[in-house]
C-alpha positions in Angstrom: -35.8 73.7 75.6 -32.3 72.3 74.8 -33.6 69.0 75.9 -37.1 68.9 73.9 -34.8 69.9 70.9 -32.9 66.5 71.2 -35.1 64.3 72.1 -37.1 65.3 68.5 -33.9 65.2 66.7 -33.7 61.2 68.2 -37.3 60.7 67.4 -36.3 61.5 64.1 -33.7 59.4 63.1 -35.2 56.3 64.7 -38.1 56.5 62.5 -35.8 57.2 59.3 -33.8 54.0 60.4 -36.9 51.7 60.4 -38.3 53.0 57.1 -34.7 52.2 55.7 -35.0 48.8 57.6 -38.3 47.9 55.8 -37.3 48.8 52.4 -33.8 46.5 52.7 -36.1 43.7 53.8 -38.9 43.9 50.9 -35.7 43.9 48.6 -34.6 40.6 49.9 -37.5 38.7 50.1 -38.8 39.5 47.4 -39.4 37.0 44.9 -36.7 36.8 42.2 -37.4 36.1 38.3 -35.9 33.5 37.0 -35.5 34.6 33.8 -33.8 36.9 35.5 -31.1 34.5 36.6 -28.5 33.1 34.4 -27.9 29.4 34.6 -24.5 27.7 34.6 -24.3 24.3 33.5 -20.3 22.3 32.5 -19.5 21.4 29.1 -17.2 21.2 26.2 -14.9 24.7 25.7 -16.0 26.4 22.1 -13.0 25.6 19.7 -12.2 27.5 16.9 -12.8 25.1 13.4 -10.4 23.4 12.7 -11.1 23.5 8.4 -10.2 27.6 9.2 -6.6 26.4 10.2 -5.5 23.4 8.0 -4.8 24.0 3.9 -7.6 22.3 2.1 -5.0 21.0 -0.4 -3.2 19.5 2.6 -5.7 17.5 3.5 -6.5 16.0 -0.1 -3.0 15.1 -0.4 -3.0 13.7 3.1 -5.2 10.8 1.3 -2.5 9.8 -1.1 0.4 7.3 -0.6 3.5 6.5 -1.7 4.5 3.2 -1.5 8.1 1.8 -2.6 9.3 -1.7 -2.3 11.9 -4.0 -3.1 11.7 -7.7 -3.3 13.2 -11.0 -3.0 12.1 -14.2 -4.5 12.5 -16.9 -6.8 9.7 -18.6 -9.3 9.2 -21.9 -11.0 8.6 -22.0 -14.6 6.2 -25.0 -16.5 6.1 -25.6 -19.8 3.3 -27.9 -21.0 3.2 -28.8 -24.2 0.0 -29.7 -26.5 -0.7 -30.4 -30.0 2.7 -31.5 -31.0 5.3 -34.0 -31.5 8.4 -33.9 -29.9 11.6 -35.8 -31.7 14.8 -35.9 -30.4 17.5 -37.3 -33.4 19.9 -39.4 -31.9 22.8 -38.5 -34.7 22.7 -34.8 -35.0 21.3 -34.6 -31.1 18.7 -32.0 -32.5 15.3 -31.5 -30.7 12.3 -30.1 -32.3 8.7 -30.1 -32.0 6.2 -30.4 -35.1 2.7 -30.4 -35.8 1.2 -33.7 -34.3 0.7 -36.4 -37.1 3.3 -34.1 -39.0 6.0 -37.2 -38.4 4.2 -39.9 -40.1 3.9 -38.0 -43.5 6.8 -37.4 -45.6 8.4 -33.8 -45.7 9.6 -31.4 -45.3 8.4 -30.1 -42.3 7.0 -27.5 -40.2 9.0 -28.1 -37.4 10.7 -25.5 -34.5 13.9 -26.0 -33.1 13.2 -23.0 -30.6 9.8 -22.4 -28.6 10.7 -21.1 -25.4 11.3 -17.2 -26.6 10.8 -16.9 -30.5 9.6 -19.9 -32.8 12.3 -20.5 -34.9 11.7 -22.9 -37.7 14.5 -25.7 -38.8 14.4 -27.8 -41.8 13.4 -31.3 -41.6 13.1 -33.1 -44.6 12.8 -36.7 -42.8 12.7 -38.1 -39.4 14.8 -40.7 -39.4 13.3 -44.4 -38.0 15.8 -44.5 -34.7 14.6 -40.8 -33.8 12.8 -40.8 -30.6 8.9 -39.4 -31.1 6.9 -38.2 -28.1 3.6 -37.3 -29.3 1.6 -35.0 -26.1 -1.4 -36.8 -27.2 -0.4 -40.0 -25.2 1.8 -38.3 -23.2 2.1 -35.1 -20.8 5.4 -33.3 -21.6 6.2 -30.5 -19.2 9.6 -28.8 -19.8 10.4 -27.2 -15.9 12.6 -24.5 -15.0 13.2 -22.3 -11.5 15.3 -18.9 -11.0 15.3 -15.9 -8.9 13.3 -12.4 -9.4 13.7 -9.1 -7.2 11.4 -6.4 -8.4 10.9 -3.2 -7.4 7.8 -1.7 -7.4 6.6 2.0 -7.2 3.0 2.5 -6.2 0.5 5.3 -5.1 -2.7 4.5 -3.3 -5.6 6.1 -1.9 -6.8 5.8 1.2 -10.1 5.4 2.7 -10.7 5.6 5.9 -12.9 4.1 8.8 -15.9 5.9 10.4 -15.5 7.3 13.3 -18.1 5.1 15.7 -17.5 7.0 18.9 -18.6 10.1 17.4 -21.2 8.9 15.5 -22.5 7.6 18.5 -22.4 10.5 21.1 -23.3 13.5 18.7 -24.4 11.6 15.6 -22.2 13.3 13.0 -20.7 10.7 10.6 -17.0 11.8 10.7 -13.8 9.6 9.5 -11.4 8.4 11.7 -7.5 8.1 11.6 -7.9 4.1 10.6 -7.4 3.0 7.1 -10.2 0.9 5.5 -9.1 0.4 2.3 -6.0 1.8 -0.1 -6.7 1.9 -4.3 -3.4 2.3 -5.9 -1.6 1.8 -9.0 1.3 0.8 -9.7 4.7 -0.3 -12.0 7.0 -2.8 -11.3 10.3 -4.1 -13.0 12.1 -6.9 -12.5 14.3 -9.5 -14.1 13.8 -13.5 -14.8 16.6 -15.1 -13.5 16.8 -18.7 -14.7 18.9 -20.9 -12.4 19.3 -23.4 -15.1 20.7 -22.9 -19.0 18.3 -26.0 -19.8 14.3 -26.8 -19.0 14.3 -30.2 -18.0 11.2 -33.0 -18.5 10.7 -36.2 -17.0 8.8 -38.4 -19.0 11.2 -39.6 -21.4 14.9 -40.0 -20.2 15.9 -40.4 -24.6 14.0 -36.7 -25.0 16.7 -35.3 -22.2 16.5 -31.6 -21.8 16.2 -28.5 -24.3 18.8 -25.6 -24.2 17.5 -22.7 -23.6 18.5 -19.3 -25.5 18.1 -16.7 -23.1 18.5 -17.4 -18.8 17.8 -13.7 -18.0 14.6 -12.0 -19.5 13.4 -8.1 -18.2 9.8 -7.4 -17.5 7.5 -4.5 -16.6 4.3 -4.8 -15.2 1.0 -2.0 -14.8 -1.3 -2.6 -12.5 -4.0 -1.6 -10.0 -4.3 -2.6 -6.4 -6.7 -3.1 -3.6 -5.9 -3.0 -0.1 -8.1 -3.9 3.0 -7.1 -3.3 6.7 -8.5 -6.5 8.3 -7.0 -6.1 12.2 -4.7 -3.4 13.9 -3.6 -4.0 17.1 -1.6 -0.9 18.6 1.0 0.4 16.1 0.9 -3.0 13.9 -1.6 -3.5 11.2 -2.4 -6.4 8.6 -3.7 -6.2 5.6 -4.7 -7.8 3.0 -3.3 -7.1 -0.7 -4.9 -8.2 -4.0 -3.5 -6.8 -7.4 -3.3 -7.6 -11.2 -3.2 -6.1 -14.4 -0.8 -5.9 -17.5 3.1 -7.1 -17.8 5.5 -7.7 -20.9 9.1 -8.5 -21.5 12.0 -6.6 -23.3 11.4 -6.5 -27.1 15.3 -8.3 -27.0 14.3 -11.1 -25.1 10.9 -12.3 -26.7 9.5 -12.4 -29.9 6.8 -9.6 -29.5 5.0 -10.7 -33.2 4.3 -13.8 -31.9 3.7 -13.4 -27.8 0.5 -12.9 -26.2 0.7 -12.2 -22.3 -2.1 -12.9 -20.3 -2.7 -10.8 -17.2 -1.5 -11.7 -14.2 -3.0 -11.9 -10.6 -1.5 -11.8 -7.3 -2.3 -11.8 -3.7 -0.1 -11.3 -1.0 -0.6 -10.0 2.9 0.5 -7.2 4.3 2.7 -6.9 8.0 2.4 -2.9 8.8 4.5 -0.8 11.5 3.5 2.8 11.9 6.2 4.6 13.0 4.7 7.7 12.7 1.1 8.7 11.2 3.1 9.6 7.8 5.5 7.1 7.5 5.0 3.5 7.8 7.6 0.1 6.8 5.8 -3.1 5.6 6.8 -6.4 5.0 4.5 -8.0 2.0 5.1 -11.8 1.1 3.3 -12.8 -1.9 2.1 -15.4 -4.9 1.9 -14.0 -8.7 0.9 -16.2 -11.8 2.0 -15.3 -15.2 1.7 -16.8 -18.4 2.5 -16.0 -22.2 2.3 -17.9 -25.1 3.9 -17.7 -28.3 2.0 -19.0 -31.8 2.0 -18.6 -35.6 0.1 -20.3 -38.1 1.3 -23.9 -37.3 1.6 -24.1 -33.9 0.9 -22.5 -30.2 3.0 -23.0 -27.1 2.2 -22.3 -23.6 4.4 -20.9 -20.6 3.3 -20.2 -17.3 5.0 -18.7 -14.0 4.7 -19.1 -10.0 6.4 -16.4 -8.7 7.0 -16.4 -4.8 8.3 -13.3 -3.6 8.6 -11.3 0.1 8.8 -7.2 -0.3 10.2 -4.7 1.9 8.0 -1.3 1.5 7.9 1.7 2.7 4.8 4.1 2.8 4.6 7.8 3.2 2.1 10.4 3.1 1.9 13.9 2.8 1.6 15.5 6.2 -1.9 17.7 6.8 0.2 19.9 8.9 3.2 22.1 7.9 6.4 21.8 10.1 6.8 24.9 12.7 9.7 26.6 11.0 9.7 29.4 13.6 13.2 29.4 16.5 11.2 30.8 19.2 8.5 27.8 19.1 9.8 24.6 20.4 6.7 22.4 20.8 6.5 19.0 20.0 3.0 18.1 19.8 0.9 19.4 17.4 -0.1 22.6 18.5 -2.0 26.1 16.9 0.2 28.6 16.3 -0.4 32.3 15.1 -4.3 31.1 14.2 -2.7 27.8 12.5 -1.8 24.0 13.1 1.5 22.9 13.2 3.4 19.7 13.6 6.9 20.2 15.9 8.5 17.3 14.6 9.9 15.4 11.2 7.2 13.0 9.5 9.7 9.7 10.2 8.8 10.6 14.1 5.7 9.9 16.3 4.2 13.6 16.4 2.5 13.3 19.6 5.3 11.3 21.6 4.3 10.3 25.3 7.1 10.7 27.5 10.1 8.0 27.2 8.4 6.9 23.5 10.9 6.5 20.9 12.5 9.6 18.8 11.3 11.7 21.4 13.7 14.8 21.6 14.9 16.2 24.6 14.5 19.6 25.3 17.3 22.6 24.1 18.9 24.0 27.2 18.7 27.4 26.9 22.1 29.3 27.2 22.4 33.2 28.2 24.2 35.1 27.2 24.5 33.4 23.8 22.7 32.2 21.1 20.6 29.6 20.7 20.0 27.3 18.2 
């Protein structure tokens, strides 16, 4: 009996086994849902936007420069004159200039012994027969001058910048780059006219001889507006291309401002860029500038014209788009989020995302225990 008992009690576990056994193996093969399955496939980490952690107004400002130079030059001055006679009495060794056809009437005479910064009349009852008469008719008098000029120049641009083309490529979303395109600025300048001579010299008549002049230094201030195209960067070095012009005028002192008229002037020069960083950049700008003025009344009109030739030393700064990580405990150098924000970890004169052994790259603070640390 003991025996029949166990060999049931085996019967009965065998067949429990296999029925287990059968269910495991319907499990496995049966066939799975795909929808069930969730596919895994590489790709680009979800970053948090990056307009959440950069001040709007930073990043508007970001598009403005500031731009201050000083320069070196000197300039030629020319000038012509037209519609007159030019006498030159050999007793008093007076010069003037007159009307043309004023010389063969009989006087007096509306005649100028000054032309160069006022028109200041002189009377001249009678030219004498042995006074030397030039009239610009027949002949092209050109009184000449030279000097030295070092302006300095205050100017803030705009910048706009390049499209991004790799990204607009591989995901289609127009997006501007780091790269300048063009800069629109305004601007003021001063500077002084240095005449290297006290006389203007011509050279076609030797008996005519040169004309004193009354004033060898005259002060000037110019407006203007600027445009500025980025034609080739290679690495940290850019060249541009610089074309401005707009409004100047003297110092009430030193011209006649009833009878000037300025012209506006033009010039072009070309730009030699190094970035040190991407908010601070040192330039080098030679250049060529024409200005002319002209002084007149009801008798006469004489014409002056400048070739200034200058080389400026500039520096440009912007505001940065990300504030300065003021906080001890943080001592990154790249720019790097911080507490849900972007920060910079170094000054704007320095690269902000040095490579390792690049220039103004700081070394690292050794920590000191058991004191404090800077």
């Amino acid at each position: 009996m003991q025996t029949l008992k166990h060999g049931r009690l085996l019967i009965l576990l065998v067949l429990l086994s296999s029925l287990a056994s059968t269910e495991v193996n319907a499990q496995f093969w049966k066939k799975k849902n795909k929808s069930d399955v969730q596919a895994f496939a590489p790709g680009e980490a979800t970053e948090p936007k990056e307009a959440k952690m950069v001040s709007p107004v930073r990043v508007m400002l970001n598009k403005f420069n500031l731009q201050l130079e000083k320069g070196y030059g000197f300039f030629l001055y020319q000038n012509e004159l037209t519609d007159v006679s030019v006498v030159r009495n050999p007793r008093g060794d007076q010069l003037y200039i007159m009307p043309i056809g004023q010389e063969s009437t009989s006087g007096p005479y509306n005649a100028y012994s000054n032309w160069f910064n006022d028109l200041t009349p002189t009377n001249i009852y009678r030219v004498d027969d042995d006074s030397q008469i030039v009239r610009t008719d027949t002949a092209s008098v050109i009184y000449k001058n030279s000097g030295r000029i070092n302006p300095l120049t205050l100017r803030v641009s705009f910048s706009l910048n390049k499209v991004d083309k790799l990204r607009l490529k591989t995901t289609g979303e127009r997006v501007m780059s780091d790269k300048e395109m063009l800069r629109v600025g305004l601007g003021i300048s001063t500077g002084a006219l240095k005449f290297t001579n006290t006389v203007n010299y011509q050279e076609v008549d030797d008996r005519l001889r040169y004309f004193n002049i009354p004033e060898t230094k005259i002060s000037t201030t110019k407006l203007f507006g600027s445009l500025t195209y980025n034609a080739y960067t290679f690495m940290d070095f850019s060249f541009l291309v610089d074309a401005s012009g707009g409004v100047w005028k003297t110092k009430s002192s030193h011209l006649n401002q009833d009878l000037v008229t300025y012209d506006p002037f033009f010039n072009v020069g070309f730009i030699i860029e190094k970035k040190v960083s991407k908010y601070f950049k040192l330039y080098m700008r030679p250049s060529f500038e024409m200005r002319k003025y002209s002084l007149s009344d009801e008798f006469i009109t004489t014409a002056h014209s400048l070739s200034l030739f200058t080389i400026d030393i500039g520096a440009l700064i912007k505001y940065p788009t990300y504030p300065r990580n003021r906080h001890g405990a943080n001592r990154v150098q790249m720019e790097h989020v911080f507490n849900g924000k972007i920060y910079r970890g170094r000054s704007i004169f320095q690269p902000q995302n040095p490579r390792t052994g690049q220039f103004g790259q700081t070394r690292k603070k050794k920590v000191k225990y058991g004191g404090g640390n800077d």
